[in-house]
MIZA-913804 format. One record per residue (C-alpha): residue number from 1; residue in one letter; x, y, z. Coordinates in steps of 0.25 Angstrom, whole numbers. Layout:
BEGIN
REC    i  aa   east  north     up
REC  NUM   A      X      Y      Z
...
REM end
This chain:
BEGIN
REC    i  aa   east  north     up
REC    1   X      0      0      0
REC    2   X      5     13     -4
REC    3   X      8     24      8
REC    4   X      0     36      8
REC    5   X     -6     45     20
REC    6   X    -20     50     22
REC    7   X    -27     62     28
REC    8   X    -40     59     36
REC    9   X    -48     66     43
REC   10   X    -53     60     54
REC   11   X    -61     65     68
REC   12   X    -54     64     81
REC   13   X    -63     55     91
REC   14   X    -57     64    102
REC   15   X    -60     79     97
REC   16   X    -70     78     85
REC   17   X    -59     84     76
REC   18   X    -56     80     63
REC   19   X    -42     81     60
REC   20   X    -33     73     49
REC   21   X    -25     63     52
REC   22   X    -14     57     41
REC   23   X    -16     41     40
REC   24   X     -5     32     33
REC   25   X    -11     25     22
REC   26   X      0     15     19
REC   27   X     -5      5     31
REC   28   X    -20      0     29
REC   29   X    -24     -1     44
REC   30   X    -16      6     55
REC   31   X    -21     13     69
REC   32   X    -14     24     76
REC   33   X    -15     34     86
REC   34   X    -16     48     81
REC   35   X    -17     61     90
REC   36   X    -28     71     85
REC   37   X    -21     81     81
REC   38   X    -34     91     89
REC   39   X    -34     85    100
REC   40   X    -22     76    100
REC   41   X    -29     63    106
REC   42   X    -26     50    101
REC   43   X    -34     43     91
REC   44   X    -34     29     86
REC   45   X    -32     32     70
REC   46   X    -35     18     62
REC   47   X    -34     18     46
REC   48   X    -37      9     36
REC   49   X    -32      8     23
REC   50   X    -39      2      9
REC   51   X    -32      6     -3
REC   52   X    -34     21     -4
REC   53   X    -44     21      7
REC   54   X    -42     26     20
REC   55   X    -50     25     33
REC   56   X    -45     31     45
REC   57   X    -54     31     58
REC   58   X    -49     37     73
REC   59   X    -55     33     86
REC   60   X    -52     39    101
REC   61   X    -39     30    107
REC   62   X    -46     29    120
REC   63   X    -58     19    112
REM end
């Protein structure tokens, strides 16, 4: 699979904000911890890759 990198929005489950976050797309699933860059608490980031798709979901760390 070829490397590229995404942009996604997604909402932060802590503050409501949504905020951009830069996903690898060489890996097809992965799951990271990501601060939110308004309120800097930690979120669980989980992306899946198919082909030139990208589904990116985040959820509170403390769930």
């Amino acid at each position: 699979m070829p490397f590229f990198t995404e942009v996604e929005p997604v909402v932060c489950p802590y503050c409501g904000e949504q905020i951009e976050i830069i996903v690898d797309g060489s890996i097809e699933q992965q799951s990271y911890t990501e601060d939110c860059s308004v309120c800097c608490r930690p979120m669980e980031v989980t992306v899946t890759v198919i082909g030139d798709a990208v589904a990116v979901s985040v959820r509170r760390e403390d769930d």
